[in-house]
N, C-alpha and C positions, 0 to 999 in steps of 0.2 A: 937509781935508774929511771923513775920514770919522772923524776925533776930534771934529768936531764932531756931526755923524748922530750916535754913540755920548754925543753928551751930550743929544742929543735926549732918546733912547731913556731913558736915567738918568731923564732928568725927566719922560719918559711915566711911566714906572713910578712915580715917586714922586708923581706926580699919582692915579695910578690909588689909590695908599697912601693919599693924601689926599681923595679922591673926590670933586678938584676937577675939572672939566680943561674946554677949549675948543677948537672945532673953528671952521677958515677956511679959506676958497675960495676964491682968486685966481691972478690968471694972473703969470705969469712975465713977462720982458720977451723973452722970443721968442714969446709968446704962450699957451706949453701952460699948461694948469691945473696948480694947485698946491695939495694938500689938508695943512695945518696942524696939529697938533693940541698944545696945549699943556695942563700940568698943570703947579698948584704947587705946588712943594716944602711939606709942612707941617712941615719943620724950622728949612728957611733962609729967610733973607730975602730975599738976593741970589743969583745966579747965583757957582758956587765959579768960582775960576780956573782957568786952563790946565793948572796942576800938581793942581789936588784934581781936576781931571776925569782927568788921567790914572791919578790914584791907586786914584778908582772904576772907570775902565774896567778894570787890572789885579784889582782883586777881581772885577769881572764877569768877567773873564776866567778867574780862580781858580775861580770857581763853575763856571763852562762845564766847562773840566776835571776836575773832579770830577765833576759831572753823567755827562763823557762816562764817567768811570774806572765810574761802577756803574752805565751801561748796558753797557758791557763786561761787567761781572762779570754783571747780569741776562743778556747774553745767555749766556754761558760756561754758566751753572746751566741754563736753557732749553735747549741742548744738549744736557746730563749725562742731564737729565729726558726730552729727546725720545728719548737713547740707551736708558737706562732701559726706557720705557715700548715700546721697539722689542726688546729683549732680551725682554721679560714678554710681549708677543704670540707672537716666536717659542717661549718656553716654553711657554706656553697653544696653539701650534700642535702640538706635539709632543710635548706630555705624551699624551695618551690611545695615541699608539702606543709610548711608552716604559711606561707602565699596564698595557698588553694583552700586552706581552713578560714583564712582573712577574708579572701572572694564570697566561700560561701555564707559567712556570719553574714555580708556586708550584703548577698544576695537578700537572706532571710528579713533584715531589715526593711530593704527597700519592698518585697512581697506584703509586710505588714502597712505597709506604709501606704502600698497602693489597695489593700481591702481598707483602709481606714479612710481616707477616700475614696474608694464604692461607697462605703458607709453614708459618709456624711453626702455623696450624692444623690444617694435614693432618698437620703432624707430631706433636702434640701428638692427634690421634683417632690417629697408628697407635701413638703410646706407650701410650696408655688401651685400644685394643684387647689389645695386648698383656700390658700387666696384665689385662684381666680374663680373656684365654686362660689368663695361669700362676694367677690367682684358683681360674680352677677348678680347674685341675690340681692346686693344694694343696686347694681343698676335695676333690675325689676322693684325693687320698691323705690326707689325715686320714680319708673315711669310712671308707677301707681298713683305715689303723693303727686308728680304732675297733674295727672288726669283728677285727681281729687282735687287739686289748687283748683282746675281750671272749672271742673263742677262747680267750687264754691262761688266762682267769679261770677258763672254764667246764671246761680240763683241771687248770687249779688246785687247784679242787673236787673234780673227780674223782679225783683223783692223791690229796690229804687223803682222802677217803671211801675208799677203797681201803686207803690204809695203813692207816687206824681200823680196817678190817675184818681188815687181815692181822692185825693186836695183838690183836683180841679170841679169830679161830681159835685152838686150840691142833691143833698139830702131832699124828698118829697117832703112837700107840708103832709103833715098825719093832724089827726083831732086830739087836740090840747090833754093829754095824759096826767097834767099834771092835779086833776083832781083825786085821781085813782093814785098816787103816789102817796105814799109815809111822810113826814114830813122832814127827815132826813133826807130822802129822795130830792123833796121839792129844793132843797137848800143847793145840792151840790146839782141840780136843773139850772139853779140859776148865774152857775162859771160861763163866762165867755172865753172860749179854748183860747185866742187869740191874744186876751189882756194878759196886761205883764204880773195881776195879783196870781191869774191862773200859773203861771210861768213860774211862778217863787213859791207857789204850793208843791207844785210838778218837781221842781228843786230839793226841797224840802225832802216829799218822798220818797226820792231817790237817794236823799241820802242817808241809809240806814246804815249802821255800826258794820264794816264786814265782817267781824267776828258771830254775828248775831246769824247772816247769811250762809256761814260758813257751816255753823253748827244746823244749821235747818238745810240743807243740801244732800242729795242723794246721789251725787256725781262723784264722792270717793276724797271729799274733802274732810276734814275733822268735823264730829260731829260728838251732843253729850251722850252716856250711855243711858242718863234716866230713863225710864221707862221701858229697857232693855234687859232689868237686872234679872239673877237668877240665868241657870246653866241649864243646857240640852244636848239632845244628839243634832248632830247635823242633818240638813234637813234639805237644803236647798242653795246655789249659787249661781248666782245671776250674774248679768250679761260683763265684761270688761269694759272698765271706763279707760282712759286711759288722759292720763296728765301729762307728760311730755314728753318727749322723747330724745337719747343722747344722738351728742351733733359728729363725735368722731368714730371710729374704729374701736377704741377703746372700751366704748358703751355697748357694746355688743353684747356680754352678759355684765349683771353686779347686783350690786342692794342699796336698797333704800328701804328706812324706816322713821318712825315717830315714835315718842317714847308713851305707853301705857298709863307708864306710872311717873310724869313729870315733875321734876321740883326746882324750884329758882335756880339760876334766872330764866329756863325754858317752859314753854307751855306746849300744849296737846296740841298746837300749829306747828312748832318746830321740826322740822325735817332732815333728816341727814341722812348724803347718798354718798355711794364706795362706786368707783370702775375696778373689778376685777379682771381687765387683762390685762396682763404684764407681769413679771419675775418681781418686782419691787413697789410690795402696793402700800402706800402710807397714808396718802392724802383721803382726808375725808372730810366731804362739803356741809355746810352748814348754813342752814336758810331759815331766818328768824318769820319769814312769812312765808303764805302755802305760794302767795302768787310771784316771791322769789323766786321760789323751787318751781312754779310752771316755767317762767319766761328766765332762768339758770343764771341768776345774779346771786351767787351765795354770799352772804353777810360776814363767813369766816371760813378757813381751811384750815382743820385739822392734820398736824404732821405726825405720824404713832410713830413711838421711838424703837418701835420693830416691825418690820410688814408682816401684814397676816395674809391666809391664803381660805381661795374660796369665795362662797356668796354666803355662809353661814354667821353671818355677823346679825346680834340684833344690840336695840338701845333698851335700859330699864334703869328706872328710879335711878336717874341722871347718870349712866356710865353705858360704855360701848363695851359689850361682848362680842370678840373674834379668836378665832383660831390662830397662833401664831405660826409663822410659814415654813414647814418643815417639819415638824412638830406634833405631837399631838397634845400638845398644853394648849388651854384657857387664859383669857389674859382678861382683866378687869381695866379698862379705859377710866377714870373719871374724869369727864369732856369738861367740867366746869374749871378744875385746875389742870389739867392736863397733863395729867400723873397717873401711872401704873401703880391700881390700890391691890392688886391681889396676880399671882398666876397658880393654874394648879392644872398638873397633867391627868389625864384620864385615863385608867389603868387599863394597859390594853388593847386602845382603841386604835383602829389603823387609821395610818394620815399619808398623805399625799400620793393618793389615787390606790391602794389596797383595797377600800372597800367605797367607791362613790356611790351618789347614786347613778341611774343607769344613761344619763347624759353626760358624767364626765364632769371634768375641770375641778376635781380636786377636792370634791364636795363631801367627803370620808367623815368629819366631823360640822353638826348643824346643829345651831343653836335655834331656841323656840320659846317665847312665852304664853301665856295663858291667863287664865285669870287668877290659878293659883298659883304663879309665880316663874321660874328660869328651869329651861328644862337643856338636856344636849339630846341630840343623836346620834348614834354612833354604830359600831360594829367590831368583834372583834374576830381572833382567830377560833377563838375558844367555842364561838357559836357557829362559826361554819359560815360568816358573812351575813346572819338574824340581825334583826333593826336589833341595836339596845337600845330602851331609854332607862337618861337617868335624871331624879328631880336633883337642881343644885340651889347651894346656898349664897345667894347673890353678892355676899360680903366675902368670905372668904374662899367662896368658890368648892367647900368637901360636897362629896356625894354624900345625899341623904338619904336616898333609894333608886335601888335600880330593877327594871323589870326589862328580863328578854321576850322577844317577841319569835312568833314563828312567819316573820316577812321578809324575805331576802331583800336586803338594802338595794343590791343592783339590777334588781327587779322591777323597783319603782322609779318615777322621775324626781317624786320631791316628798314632801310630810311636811306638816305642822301637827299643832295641839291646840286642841279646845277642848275647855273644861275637863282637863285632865285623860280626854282620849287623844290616841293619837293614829291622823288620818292622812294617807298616802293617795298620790294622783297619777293613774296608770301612765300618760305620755308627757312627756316633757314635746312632743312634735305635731303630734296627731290634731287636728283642729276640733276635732270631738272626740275629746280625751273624757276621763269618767277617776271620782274620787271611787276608790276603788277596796279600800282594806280600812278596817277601822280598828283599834284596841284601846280596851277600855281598862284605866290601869284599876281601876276600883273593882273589876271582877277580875283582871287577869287572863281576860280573854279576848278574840278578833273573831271578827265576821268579816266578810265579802261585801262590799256595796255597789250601785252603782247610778251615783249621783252626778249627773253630766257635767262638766267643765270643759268650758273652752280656751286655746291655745291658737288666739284670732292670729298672731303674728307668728305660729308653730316654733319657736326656741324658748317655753319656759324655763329658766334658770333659776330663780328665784321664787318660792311662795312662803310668807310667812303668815299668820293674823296676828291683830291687833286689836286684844281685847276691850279695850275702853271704848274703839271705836265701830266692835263688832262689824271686818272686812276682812275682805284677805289682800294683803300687797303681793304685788309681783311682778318681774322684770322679765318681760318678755321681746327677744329680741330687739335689743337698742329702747324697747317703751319699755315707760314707768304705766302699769297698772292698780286699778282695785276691781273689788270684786264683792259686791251685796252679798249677806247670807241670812238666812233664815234657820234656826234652832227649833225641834220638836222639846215639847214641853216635856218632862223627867216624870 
């Protein structure tokens, strides 16, 4: 029965194909109605058989299945698509609060962004402040040096008009002296200013050794210690000489020194100066003569193969001690090869501005000799900011001893050491500043002084002494000074 229904349906359908077909209404023989509906094949003529009908129902069947296989796959895709479109609403639910986390990250940035520029603006007006304080400060000392050129010009003058005058007077006849004369008297009575043998004596004496000059000078030039020897208490420092002064910006603070304890190929004239301002300080000048180092023709430039920081640099038995920059290590220069013979850190010791002295620029660690040899000064945490000193050993740079002291480092403007005490200078500004603390490492004790020093151009940076030639150097705003001293006898 229902092969045959399935061939009904065949021949509906190809009746429908051929858009023939016929409908009838009759009843059944139990009486219910029975609606008919025939359509003819418009290919066959006859009705197929049993076996072509079953052949069609399996293709019908073959269709069905497929049919059903890509309503399957349509529904499968209608899924994907309703997942889809379910994921992109919750996106579109959630984006605007994931949006307003991105605004505000993005606000937080740019707020950092603009205190970090506040920052670097306030810092950038107190640098420019500060240039135009040191602006005027060099324009007030250039009016100065003017008005001083213009002093020296107008005693220049004076001094020429005067001699012109002496050469024109002639001298009054006087009664013949030359009996009352010595007879070495009567000899040099009988020069004629005027003859050229007088002219080639005149020559002559003028031309002595400058070494000879140099060492006989009281002006802050090298000089011998003989007749100096033997150690005291400090006693006395006299007036500021002053040798040259630097020509740029640069020279504003630094060091300059001569070595104590000289050995080939430099002598006790040899000079050598550091500018200490700037982030990358290498170069250090080298002047085989002192009147090099006055008129700044150095004979060589030293390059360090690491910049050091500060003005605590000194020279001894031919090597440069400095602080290297950063750091609180030692570094041994040997200026004749120009090789790093030794570094050694200092335990402890603060560097780069922790403990300066009380003018600043980085001066935490300073180096000092004496007559008995290399000393550091320093400070740590351990003492609360007290001077330490320590004696070192110039070769390999170990601590040999160390004594703390009760002077707070950024109390004072500077220190050095003589004969083994070690003495600090109340202003690095004040123009009648005063050596003011002394300790003496042979009892282990300080006293209070107060020995007047002057601060003629008020920015000492610099004091060290220089035992051989018993002085004190110091660089005092853009000049190079010295400074006479006088030792009470022990």
């Amino acid at each position: 029965m229902p092969a045959v229904q399935l061939l009904l349906l065949a021949c509906l359908a190809w009746g429908v194909g051929a858009r023939t077909a016929q409908l009838r209404k009759t009843n059944d023989p139990s009486g219910r109605c029975q609606y008919i509906f025939s359509v003819a094949s418009p290919n066959e003529s006859s009705c197929p058989e049993q076996g072509q009908a079953m052949s069609a129902i399996q293709d019908l069947q073959r269709d069905s299945s497929t049919q059903r296989t890509d309503l399957e796959s349509a529904k499968a895709r209608l899924s994907s698509l309703e997942s889809l479109i379910h994921r992109l609403t919750l996106s579109q639910a959630a984006g605007p609060q994931e949006t307003q986390e991105g605004l505000q990250r993005e606000l937080g940035t740019l707020r950092r962004e603009r205190d970090q520029l506040e920052t670097q603006t306030r810092e950038m007006e107190t640098a420019y402040s500060n240039l135009l304080r040191d602006k005027s400060a060099l324009e007030e000392q250039k009016r100065q040096l003017r008005q001083e050129n213009e002093d020296l010009a107008r005693r220049l003058e004076s001094s020429t008009q005067e001699v012109a005058r002496l050469r024109r007077v002639q001298c009054p006849q006087t009664r013949d002296t030359s009996q009352d004369m010595p007879p070495v008297s009567r000899e040099v009575a009988t020069w004629n200013l005027d003859t050229l043998a007088f002219q080639e004596l005149k020559s002559q004496l003028t031309e002595v050794p400058a070494s000879r000059i140099l060492k006989e000078s009281p002006s802050g030039h090298p000089r011998n210690g003989e007749g100096d020897s033997g150690c005291g208490e400090l006693a006395w420092v006299g007036e500021p000489f002053t040798l040259r002064t630097a020509e740029t910006i640069t020279g504003k603070y630094g060091v300059w020194m001569r070595d104590p304890k000289p050995s080939y190929p430099y002598t006790q004239e040899t000079t050598w100066r550091i500018n200490t301002v700037g982030t990358d300080i290498r170069q250090v000048f080298e002047y085989d003569l002192v009147s090099q180092f006055v008129q700044g023709y150095p004979s060589k430039v030293h390059v360090l193969p690491r910049p050091l920081e500060s003005t605590g640099a000194v020279v001894y038995a031919g090597s440069l001690y400095f602080q290297g920059a950063g750091s609180r290590t030692v570094v041994r220069y040997e200026l004749n090869t120009e090789t790093v013979k030794a570094e050694k850190e200092i335990p402890g010791a603060g560097f780069h501005g922790q403990f300066p002295y009380s003018w600043g620029g980085y001066t935490d660690i300073d180096l000092a000799v004496d007559e008995t040899g290399l000393w550091v000064i320093y400070s740590t945490e351990e003492v609360k900011g007290a001077i330490v000193l320590s004696k070192l050993n110039p070769e390999n740079l170990e601590l040999e001893q160390t004594w703390e002291t009760n002077i707070r480092k950024q109390s004072v403007a500077n220190a050095f050491v003589i004969c083994g005490t070690l003495y600090t200078v109340s202003s690095y500004s004040s123009a009648e500043a005063t050596i003011n603390f002394a300790y003496d490492t042979g009892t282990g004790s300080s006293k209070p002084l107060t020995i007047p020093f002057k601060n003629r151009y008020k920015y000492s940076s610099m004091i060290d002494y220089n035992p051989l030639e018993r002085k004190l150097f110091a660089w005092d705003n853009f000049n190079m000074v010295t400074y006479d001293i006088k030792l009470s006898k022990m």
